[in-house]
C-alpha positions in Angstrom: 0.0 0.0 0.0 2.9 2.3 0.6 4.3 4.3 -2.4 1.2 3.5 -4.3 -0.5 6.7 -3.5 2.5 8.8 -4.8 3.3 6.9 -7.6 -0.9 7.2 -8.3 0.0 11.2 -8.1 2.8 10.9 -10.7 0.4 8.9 -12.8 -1.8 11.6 -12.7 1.3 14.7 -13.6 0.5 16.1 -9.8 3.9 15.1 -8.6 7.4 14.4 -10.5 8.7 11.0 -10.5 11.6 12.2 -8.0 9.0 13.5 -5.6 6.8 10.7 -5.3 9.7 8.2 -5.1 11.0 10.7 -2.3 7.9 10.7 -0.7 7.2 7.0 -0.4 10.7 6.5 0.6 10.1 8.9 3.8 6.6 6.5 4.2 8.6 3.7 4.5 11.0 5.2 7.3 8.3 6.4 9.0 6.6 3.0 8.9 10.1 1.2 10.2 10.2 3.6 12.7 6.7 3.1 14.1 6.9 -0.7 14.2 10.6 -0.5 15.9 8.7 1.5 18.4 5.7 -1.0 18.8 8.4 -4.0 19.0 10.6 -2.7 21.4 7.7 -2.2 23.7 6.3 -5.5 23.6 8.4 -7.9 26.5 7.7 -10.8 24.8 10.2 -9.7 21.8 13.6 -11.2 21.9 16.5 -9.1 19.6 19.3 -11.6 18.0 22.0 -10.2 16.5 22.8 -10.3 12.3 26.3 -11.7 13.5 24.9 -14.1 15.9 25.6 -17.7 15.5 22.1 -18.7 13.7 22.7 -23.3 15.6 22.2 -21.3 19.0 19.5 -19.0 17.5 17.3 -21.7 16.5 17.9 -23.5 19.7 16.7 -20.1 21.9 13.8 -19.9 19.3 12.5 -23.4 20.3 13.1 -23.1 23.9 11.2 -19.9 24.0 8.7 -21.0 21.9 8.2 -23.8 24.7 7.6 -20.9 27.3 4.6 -20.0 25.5 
């Protein structure tokens, strides 16, 4: 659904390609942002590290999983 509303507004010669791409783009930060606010909130969401080791990962996944 993001984007399409600006790229609609190019369609339609109301905005220039650059400024609809550079509005959706500043949608979609704004949309990350909101949901890294709503996740970080929520206890029950565990961060893992890109560089993690993904073996003990899965194991933590599972044995949380268990808890629920």
């Amino acid at each position: 659904v993001l984007g399409y509303r600006h790229i609609a507004r190019h369609l339609e010669q109301q905005l220039s390609l650059d400024d609809a791409v550079l509005l959706a783009k500043r949608e979609h930060r704004r949309l990350a942002k909101r949901q890294l606010t709503w996740f970080r909130s929520d206890k029950r969401v565990h961060w893992y590290s890109a560089s993690d080791d993904t073996a003990s990962i899965a194991v933590d996944v599972l044995r949380r999983a268990r808890s629920f």
